[in-house]
MDAnalysis code that builds the backbone (N, CA, C; Angstrom):
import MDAnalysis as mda
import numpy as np

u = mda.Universe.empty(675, n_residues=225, atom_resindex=np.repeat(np.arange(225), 3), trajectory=True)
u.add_TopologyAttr("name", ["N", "CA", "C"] * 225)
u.add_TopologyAttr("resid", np.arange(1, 226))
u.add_TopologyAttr("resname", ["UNK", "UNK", "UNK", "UNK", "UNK", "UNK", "UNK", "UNK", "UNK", "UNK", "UNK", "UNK", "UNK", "UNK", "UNK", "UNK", "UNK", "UNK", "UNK", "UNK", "UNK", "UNK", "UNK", "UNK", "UNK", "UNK", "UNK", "UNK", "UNK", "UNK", "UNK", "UNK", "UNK", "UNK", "UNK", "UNK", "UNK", "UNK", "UNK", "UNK", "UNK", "UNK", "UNK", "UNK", "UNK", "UNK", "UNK", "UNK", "UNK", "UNK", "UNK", "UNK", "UNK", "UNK", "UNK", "UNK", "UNK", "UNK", "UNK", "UNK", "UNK", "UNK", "UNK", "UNK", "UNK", "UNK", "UNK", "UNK", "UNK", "UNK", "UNK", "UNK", "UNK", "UNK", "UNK", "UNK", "UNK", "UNK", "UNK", "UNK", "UNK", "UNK", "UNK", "UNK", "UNK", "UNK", "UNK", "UNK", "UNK", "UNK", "UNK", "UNK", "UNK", "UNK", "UNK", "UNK", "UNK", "UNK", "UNK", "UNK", "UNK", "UNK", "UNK", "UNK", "UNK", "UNK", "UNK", "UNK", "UNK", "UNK", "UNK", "UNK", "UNK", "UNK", "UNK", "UNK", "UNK", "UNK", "UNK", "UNK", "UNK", "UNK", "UNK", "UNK", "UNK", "UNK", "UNK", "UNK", "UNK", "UNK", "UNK", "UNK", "UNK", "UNK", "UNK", "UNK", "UNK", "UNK", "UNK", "UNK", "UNK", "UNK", "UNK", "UNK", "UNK", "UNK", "UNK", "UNK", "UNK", "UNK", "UNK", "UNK", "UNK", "UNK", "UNK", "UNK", "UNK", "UNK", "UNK", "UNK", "UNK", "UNK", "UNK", "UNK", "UNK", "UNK", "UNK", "UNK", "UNK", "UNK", "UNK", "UNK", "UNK", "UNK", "UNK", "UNK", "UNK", "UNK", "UNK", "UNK", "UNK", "UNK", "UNK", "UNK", "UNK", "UNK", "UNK", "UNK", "UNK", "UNK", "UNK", "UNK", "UNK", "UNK", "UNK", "UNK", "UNK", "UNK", "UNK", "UNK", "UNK", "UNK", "UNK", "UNK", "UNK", "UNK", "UNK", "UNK", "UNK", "UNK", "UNK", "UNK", "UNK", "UNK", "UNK", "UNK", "UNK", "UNK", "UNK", "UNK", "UNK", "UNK", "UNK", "UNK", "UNK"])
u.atoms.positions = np.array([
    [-13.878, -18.765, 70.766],
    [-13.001, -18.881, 71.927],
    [-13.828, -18.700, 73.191],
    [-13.555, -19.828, 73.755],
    [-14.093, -19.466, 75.711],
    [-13.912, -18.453, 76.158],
    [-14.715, -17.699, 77.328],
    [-14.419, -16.160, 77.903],
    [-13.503, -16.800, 78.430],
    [-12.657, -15.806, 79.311],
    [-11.866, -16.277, 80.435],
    [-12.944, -16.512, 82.081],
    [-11.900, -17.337, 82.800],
    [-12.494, -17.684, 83.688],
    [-12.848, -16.376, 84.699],
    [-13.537, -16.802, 85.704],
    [-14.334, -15.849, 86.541],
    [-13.431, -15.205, 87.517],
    [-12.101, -14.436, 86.960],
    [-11.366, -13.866, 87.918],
    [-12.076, -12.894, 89.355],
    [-11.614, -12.933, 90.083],
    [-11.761, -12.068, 90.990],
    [-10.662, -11.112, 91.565],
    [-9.825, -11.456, 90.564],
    [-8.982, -9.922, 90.532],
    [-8.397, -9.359, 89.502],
    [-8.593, -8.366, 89.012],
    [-8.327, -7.579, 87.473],
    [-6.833, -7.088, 87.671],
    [-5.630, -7.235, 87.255],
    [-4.532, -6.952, 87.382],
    [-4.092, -5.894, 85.968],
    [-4.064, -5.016, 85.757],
    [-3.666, -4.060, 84.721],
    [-1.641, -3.511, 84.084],
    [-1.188, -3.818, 83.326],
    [0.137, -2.982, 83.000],
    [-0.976, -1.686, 83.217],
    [0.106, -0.655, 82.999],
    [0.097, 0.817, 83.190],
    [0.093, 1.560, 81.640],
    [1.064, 1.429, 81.645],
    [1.807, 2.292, 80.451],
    [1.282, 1.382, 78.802],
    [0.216, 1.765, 77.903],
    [0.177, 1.193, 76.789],
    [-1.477, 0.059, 77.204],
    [-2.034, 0.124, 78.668],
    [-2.968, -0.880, 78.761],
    [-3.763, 0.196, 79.824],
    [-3.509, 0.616, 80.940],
    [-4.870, 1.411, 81.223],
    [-4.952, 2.779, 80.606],
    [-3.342, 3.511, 80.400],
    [-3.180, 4.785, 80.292],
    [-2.798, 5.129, 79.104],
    [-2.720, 6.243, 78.167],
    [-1.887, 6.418, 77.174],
    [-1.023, 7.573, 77.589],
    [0.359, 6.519, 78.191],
    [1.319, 7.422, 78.393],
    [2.724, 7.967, 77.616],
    [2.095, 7.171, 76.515],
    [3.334, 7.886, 75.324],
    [3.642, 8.971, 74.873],
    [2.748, 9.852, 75.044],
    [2.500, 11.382, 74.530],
    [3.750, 12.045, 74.772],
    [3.695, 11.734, 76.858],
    [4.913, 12.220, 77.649],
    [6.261, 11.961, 77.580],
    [6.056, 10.652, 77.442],
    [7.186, 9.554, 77.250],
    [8.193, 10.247, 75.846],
    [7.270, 10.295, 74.976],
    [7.832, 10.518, 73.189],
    [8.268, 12.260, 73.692],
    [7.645, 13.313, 74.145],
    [7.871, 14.411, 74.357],
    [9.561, 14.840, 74.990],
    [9.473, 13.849, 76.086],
    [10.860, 13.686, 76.953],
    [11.871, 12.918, 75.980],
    [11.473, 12.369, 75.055],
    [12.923, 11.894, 73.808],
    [13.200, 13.076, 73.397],
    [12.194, 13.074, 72.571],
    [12.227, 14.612, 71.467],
    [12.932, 16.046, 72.481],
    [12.655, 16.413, 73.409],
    [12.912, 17.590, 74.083],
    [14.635, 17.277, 74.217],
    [15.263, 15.935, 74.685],
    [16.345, 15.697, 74.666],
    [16.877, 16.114, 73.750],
    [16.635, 15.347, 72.037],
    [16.983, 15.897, 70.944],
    [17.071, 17.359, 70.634],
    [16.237, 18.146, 70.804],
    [15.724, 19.416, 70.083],
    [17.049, 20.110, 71.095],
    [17.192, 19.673, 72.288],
    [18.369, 20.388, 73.152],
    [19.443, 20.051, 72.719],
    [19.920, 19.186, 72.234],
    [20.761, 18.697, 70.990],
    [21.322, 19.533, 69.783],
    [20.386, 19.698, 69.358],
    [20.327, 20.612, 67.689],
    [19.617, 19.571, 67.402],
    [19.244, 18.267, 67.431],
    [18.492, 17.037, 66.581],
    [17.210, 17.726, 66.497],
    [16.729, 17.255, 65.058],
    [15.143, 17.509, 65.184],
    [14.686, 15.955, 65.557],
    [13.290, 16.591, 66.232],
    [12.006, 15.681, 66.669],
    [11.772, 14.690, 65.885],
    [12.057, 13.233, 66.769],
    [10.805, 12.442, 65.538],
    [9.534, 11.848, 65.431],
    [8.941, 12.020, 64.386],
    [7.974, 11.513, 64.337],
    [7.445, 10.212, 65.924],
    [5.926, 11.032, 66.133],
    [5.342, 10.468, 67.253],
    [5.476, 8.758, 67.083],
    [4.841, 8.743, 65.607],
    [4.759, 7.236, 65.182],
    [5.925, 6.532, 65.606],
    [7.035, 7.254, 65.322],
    [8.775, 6.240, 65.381],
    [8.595, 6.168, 66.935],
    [7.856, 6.448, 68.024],
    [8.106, 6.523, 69.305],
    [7.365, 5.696, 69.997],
    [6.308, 5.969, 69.633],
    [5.329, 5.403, 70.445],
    [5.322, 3.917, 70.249],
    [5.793, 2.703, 69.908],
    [5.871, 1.649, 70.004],
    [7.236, 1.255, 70.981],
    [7.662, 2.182, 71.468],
    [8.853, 1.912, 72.394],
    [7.977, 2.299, 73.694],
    [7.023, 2.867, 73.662],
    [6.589, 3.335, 75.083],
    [6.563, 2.592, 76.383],
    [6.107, 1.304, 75.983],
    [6.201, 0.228, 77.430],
    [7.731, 0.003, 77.782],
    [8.514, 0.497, 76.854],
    [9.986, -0.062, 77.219],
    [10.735, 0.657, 78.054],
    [10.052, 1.979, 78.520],
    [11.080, 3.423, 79.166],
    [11.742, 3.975, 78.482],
    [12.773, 4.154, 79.031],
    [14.064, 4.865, 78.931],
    [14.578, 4.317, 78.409],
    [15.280, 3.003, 78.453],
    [15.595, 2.062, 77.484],
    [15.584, 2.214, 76.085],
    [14.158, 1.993, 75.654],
    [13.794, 1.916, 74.337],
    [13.676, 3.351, 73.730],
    [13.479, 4.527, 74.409],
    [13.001, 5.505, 74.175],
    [14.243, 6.166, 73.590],
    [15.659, 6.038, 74.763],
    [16.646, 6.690, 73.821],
    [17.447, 5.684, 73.057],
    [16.770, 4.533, 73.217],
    [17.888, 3.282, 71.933],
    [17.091, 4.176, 70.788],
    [15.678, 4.504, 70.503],
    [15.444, 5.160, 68.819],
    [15.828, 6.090, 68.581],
    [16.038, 7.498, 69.894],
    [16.349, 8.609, 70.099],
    [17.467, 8.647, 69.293],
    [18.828, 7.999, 70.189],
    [20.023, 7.911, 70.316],
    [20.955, 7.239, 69.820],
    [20.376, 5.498, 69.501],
    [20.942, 4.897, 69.056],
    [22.121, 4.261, 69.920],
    [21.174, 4.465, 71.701],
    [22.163, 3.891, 72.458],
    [21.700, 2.387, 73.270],
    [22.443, 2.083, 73.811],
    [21.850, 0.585, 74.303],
    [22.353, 0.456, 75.893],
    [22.306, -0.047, 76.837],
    [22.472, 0.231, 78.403],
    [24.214, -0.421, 78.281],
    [25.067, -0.952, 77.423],
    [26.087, -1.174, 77.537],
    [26.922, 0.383, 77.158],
    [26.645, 1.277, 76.398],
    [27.291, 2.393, 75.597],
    [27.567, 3.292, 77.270],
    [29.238, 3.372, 77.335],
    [29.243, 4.902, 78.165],
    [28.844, 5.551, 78.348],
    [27.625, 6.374, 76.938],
    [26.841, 7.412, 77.455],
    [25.515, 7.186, 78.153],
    [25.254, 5.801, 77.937],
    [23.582, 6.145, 78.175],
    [23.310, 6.216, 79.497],
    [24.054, 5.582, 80.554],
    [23.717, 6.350, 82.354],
    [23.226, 7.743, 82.247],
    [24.358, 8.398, 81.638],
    [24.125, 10.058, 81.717],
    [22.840, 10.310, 81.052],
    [22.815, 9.200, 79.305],
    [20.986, 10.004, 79.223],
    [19.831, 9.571, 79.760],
    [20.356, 8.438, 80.377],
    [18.717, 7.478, 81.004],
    [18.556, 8.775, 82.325],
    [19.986, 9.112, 83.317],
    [19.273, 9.721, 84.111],
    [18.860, 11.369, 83.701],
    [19.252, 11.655, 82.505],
    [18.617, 12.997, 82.663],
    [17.447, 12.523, 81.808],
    [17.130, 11.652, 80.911],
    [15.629, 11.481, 80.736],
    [14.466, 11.142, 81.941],
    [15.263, 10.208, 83.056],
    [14.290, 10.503, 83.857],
    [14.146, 11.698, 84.565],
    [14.547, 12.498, 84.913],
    [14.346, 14.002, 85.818],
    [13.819, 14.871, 84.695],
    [14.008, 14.668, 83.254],
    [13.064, 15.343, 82.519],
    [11.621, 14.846, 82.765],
    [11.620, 13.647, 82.273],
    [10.163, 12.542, 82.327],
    [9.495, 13.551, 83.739],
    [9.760, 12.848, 84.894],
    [9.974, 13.128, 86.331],
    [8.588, 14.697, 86.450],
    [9.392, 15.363, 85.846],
    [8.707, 16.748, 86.055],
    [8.125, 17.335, 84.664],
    [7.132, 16.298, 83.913],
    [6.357, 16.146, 82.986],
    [5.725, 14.965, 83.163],
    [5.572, 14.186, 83.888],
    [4.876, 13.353, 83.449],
    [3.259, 12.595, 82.919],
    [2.630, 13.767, 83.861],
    [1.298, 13.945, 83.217],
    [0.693, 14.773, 82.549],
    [1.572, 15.231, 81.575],
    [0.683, 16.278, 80.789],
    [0.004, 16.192, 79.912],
    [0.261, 15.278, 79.257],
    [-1.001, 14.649, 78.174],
    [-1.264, 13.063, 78.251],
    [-0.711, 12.283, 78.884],
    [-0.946, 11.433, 79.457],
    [-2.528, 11.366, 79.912],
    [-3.344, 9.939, 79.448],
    [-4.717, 9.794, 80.285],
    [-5.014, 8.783, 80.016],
    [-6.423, 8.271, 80.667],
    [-6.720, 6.967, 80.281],
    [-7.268, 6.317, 78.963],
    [-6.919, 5.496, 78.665],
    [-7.621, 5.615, 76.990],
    [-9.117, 5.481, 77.148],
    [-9.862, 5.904, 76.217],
    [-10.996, 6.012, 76.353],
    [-12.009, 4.717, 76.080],
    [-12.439, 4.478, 77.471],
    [-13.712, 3.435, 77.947],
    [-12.985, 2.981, 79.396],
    [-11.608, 3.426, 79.416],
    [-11.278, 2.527, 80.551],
    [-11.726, 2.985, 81.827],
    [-12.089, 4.193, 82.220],
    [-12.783, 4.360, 83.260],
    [-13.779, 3.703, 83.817],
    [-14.444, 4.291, 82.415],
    [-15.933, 3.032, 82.543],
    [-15.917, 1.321, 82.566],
    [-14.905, 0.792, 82.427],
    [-14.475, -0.594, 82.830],
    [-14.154, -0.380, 83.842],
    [-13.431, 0.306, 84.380],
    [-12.848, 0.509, 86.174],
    [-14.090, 0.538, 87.041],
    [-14.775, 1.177, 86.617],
    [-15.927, 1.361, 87.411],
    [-16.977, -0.016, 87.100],
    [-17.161, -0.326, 86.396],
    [-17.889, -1.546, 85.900],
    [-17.215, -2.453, 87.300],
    [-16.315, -2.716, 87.075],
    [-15.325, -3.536, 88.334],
    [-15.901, -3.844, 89.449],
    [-15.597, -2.068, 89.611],
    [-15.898, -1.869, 91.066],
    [-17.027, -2.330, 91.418],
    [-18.019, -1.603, 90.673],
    [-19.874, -1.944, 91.119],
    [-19.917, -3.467, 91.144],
    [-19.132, -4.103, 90.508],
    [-19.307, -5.482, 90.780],
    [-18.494, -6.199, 92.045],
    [-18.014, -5.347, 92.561],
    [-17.340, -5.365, 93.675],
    [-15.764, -6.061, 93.190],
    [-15.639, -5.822, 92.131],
    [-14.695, -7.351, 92.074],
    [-13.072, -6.298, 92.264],
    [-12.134, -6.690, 92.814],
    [-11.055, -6.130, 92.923],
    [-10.046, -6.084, 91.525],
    [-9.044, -4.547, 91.525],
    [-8.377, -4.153, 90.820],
    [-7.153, -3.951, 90.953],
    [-6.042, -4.230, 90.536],
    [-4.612, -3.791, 90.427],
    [-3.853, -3.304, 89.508],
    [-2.863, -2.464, 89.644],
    [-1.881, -2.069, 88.559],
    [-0.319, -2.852, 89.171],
    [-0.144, -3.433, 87.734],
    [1.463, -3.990, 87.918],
    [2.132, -3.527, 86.718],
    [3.359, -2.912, 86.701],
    [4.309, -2.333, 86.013],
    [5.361, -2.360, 85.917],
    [6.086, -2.187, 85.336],
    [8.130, -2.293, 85.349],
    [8.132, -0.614, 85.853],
    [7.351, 0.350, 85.404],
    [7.552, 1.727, 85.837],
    [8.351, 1.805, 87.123],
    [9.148, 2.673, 87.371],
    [9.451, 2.468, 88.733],
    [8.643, 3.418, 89.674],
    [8.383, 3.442, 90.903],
    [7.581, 3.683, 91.937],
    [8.254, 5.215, 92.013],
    [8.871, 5.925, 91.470],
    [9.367, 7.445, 91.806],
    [8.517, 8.041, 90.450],
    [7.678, 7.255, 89.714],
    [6.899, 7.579, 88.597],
    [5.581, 7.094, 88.755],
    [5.783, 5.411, 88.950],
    [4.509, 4.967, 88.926],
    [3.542, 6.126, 90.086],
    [4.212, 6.213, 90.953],
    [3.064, 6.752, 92.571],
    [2.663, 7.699, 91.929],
    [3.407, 9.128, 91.638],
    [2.432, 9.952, 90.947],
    [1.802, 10.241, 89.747],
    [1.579, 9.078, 89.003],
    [1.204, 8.953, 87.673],
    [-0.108, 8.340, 87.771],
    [-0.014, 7.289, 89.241],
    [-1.291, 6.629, 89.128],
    [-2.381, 8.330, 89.912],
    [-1.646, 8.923, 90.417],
    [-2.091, 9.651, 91.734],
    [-3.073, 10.878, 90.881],
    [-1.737, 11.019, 89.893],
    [-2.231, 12.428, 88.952],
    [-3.632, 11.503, 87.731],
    [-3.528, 10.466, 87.752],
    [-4.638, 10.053, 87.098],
    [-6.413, 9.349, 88.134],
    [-5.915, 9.835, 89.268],
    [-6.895, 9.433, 89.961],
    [-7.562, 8.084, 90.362],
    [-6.308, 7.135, 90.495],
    [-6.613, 5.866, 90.243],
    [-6.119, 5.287, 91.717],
    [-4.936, 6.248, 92.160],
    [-4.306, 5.497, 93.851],
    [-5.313, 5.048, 94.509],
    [-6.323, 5.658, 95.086],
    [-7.363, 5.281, 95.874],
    [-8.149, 4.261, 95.997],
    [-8.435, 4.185, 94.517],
    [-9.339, 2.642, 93.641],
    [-8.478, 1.528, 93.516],
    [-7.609, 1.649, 93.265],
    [-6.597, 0.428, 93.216],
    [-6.575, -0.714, 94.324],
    [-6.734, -1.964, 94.063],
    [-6.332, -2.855, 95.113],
    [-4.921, -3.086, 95.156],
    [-4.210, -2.754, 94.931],
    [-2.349, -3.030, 94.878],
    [-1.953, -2.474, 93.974],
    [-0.746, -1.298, 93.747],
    [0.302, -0.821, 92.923],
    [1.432, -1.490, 92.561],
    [1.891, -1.712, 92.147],
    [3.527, -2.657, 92.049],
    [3.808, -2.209, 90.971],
    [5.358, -1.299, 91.649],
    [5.975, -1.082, 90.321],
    [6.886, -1.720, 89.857],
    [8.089, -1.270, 89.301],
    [8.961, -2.088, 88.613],
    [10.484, -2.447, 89.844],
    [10.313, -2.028, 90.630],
    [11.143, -2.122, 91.744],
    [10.697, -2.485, 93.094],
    [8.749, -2.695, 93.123],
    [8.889, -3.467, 94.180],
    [9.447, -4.693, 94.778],
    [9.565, -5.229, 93.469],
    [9.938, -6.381, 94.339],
    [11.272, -6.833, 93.491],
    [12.204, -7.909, 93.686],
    [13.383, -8.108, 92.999],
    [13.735, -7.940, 91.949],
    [12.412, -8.790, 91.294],
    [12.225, -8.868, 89.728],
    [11.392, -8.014, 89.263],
    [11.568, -7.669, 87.864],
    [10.498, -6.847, 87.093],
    [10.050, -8.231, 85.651],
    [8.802, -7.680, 85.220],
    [7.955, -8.742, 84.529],
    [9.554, -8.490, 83.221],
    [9.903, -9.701, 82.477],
    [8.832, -10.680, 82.657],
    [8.695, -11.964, 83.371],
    [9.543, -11.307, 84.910],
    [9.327, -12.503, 85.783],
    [8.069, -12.812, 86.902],
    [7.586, -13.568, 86.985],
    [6.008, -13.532, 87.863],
    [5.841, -12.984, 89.051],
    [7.279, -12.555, 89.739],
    [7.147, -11.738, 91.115],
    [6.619, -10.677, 91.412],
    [6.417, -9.859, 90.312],
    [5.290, -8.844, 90.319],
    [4.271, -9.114, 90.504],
    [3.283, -10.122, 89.892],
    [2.063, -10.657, 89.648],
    [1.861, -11.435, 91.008],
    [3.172, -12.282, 91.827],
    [2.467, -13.349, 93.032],
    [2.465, -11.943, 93.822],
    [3.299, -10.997, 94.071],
    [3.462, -10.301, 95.141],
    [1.987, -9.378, 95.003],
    [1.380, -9.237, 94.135],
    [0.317, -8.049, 93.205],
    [-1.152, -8.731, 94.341],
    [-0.895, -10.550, 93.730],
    [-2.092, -10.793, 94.067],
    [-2.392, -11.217, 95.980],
    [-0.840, -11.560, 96.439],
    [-0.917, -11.650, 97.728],
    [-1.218, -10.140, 98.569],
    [-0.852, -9.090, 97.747],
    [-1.293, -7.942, 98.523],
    [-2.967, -7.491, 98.665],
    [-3.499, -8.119, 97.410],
    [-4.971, -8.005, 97.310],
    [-5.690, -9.179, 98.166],
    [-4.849, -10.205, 98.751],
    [-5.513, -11.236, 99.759],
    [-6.106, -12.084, 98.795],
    [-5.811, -12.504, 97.656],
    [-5.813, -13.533, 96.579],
    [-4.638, -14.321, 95.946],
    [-5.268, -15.469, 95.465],
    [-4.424, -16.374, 94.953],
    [-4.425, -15.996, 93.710],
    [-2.705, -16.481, 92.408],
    [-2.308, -16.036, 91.568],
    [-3.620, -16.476, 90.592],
    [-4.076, -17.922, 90.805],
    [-5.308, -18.526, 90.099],
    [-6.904, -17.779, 89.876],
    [-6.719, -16.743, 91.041],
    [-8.218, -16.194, 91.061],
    [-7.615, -14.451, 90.054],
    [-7.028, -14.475, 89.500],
    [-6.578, -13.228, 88.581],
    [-6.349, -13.355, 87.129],
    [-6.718, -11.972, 86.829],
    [-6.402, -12.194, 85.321],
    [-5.519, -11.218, 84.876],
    [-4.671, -11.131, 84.354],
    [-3.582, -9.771, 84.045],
    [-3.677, -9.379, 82.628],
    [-3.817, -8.185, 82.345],
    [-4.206, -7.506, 81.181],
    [-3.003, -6.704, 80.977],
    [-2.464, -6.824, 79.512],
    [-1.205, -6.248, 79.148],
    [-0.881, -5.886, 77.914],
    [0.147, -4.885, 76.853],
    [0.109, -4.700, 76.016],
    [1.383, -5.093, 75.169],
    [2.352, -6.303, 75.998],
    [3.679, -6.565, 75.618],
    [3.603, -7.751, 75.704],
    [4.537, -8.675, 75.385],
    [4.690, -10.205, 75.414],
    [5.255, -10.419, 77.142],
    [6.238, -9.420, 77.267],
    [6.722, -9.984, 78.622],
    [5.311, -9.848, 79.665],
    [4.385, -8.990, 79.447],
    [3.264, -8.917, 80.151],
    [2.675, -10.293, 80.090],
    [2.497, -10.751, 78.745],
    [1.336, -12.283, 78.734],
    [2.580, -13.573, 79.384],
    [4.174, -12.827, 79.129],
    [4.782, -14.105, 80.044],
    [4.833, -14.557, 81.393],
    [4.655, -13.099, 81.946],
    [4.779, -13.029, 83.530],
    [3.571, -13.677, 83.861],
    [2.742, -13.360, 83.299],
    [1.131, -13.492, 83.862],
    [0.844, -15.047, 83.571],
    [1.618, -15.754, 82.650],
    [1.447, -17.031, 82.458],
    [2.437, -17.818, 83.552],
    [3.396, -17.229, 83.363],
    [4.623, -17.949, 84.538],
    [3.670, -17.280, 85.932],
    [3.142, -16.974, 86.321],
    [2.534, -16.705, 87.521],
    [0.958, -17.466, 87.904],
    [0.523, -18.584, 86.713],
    [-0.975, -19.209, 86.900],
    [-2.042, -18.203, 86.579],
    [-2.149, -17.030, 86.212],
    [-2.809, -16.069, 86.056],
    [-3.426, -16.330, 84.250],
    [-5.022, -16.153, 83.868],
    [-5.425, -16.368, 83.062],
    [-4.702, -14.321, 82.356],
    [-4.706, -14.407, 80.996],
    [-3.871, -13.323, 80.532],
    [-4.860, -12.610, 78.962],
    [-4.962, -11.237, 79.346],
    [-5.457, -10.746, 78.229],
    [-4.249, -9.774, 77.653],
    [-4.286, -10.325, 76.260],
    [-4.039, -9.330, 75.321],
    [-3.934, -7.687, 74.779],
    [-3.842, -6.716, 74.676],
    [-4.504, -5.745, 73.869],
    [-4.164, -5.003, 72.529],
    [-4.625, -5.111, 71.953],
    [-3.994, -4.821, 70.746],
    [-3.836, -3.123, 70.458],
    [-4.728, -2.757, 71.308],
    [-4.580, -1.074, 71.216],
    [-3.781, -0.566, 71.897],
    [-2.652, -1.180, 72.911],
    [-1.541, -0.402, 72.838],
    [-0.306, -0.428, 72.538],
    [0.739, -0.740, 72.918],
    [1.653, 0.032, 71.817],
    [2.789, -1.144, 71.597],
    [2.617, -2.329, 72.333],
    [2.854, -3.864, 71.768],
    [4.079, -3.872, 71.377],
    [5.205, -3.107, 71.328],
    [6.435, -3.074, 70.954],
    [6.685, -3.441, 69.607],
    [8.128, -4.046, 69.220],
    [8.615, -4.209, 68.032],
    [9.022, -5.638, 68.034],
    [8.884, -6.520, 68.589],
    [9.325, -7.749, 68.596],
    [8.469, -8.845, 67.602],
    [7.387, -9.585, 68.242],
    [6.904, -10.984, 67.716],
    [5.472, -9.857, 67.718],
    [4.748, -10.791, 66.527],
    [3.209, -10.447, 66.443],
    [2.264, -10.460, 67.812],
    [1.105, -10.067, 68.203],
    [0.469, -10.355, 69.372],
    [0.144, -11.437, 69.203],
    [-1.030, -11.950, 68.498],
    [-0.908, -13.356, 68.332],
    [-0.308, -14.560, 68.311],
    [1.182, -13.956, 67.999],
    [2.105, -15.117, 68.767],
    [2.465, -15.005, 70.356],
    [2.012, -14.150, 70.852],
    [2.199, -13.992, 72.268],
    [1.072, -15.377, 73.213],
    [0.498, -16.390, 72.789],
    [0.519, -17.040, 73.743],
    [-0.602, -16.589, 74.953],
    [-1.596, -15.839, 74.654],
    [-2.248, -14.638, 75.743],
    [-3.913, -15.981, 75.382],
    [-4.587, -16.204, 76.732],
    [-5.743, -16.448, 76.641],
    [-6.494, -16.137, 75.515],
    [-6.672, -14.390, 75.367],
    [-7.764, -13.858, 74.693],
    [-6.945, -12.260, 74.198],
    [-7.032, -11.716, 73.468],
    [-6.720, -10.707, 72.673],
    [-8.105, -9.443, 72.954],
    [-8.057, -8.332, 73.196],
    [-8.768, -7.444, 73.256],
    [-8.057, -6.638, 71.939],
    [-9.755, -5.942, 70.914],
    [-8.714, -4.850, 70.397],
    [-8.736, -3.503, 70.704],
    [-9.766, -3.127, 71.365],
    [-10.572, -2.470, 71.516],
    [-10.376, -2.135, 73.371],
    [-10.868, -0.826, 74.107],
    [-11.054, -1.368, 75.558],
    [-12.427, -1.531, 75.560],
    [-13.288, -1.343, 74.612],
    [-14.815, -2.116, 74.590],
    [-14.650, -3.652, 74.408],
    [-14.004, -4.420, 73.640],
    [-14.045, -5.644, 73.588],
    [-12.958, -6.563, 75.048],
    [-12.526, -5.785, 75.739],
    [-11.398, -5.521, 76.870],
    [-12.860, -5.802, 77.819],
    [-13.623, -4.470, 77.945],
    [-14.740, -4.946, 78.796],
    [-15.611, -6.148, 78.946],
    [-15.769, -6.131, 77.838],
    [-16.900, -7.273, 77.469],
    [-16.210, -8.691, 78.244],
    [-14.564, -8.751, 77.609],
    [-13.989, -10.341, 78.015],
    [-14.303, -10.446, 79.383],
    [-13.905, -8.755, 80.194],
    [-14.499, -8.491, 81.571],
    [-15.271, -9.168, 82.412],
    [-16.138, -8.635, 81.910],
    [-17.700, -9.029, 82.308],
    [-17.761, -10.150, 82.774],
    [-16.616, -11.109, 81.303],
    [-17.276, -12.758, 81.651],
    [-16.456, -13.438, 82.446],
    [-15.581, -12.345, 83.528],
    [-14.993, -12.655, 84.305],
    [-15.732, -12.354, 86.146],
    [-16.593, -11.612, 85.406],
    [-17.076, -11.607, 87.098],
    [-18.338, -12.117, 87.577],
    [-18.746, -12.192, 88.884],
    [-19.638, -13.180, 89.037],
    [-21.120, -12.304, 89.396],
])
């Protein structure tokens, strides 16, 4: 397979692609439960809902879905739990720093785009030390749409003073490789995070597949000039 082309702007999901933020995510189900009388479940049963929020987190929890009467009441007390936990074991998976920085020295610009919403994303990127380095944040409420429509991605790359064509968006869900395709954006794969429950990655339609964030770097590389 061809590298991808010579982006000049690295566009990142958050949750499941730079960070491993399931730890927190799965903690704030379980803590719901255990306040319950429910016991905890297994990390494994969780962590493939992680890119999904709240949503997905108490549909396994709970067994609820955003139509059920109750789930307003648990989406918002999962977020004000989430809220005031959210980085506690949460971090970057390991190499991605050292790709961030690889970036940089190459001067080439970076972004995070997310469905997270911005009352999470801001201090999640903040508590991971990434606000500063970032060429554009976009969360899941900047702009009308959330992925997997491309308004994240045009609005991502017009804030970095680039066109959707000079980017590449790196993601760990299908709606990630859709947005990024409905937006002209060349699209990586990753198989190391947490990819949901739907269609295989490989049927996702993505340029190039990373499995690794070493093989993530490498596709990198053959993106910058």
């Amino acid at each position: 397979m061809s590298p991808p082309h010579r982006a000049r702007l690295v566009l990142f999901d958050l949750d499941g692609t730079l960070a491993d933020t399931a730890p927190d995510l799965a903690a704030t189900a379980n803590a719901m439960r255990l306040s319950r009388g429910l016991d905890a479940l297994a990390y494994a049963d969780l962590r493939p809902l992680a890119s999904h929020g709240a949503r997905g987190l108490l549909g396994r929890a709970f067994g609820v879905v955003p139509e059920d009467g109750t789930y307003d009441t648990l989406r918002d007390e999962f977020f004000a739990r989430y809220e005031a936990a959210l980085c506690v074991h949460s971090r970057l998976f390991d190499g991605i720093d050292a790709l961030l920085h690889m970036l940089e020295r190459d001067q080439r610009r970076w972004g995070i785009v997310t469905n997270k919403m911005a009352r999470f994303t801001d201090p999640l990127v903040r508590a991971l030390d990434l606000y500063r380095r970032a060429a554009c944040v976009v969360s899941g409420d900047t702009t009308a749409h959330a992925k997997p429509h491309p308004a994240p991605l045009l609005y991502a790359a017009a804030a970095a003073g680039l066109s959707a064509t000079d980017a590449v968006y790196v993601g760990d869900d299908l709606r990630d490789i859709t947005a990024g395709r409905a937006a002209g954006m060349s699209t990586i794969a990753v198989r190391y995070g947490y990819l949901g429950e739907a269609t295989p990655i490989e049927s996702w339609n993505a340029d190039h597949i990373a499995d690794t964030p070493a093989d993530l770097r490498e596709l990198l590389l053959a993106t910058v000039e």
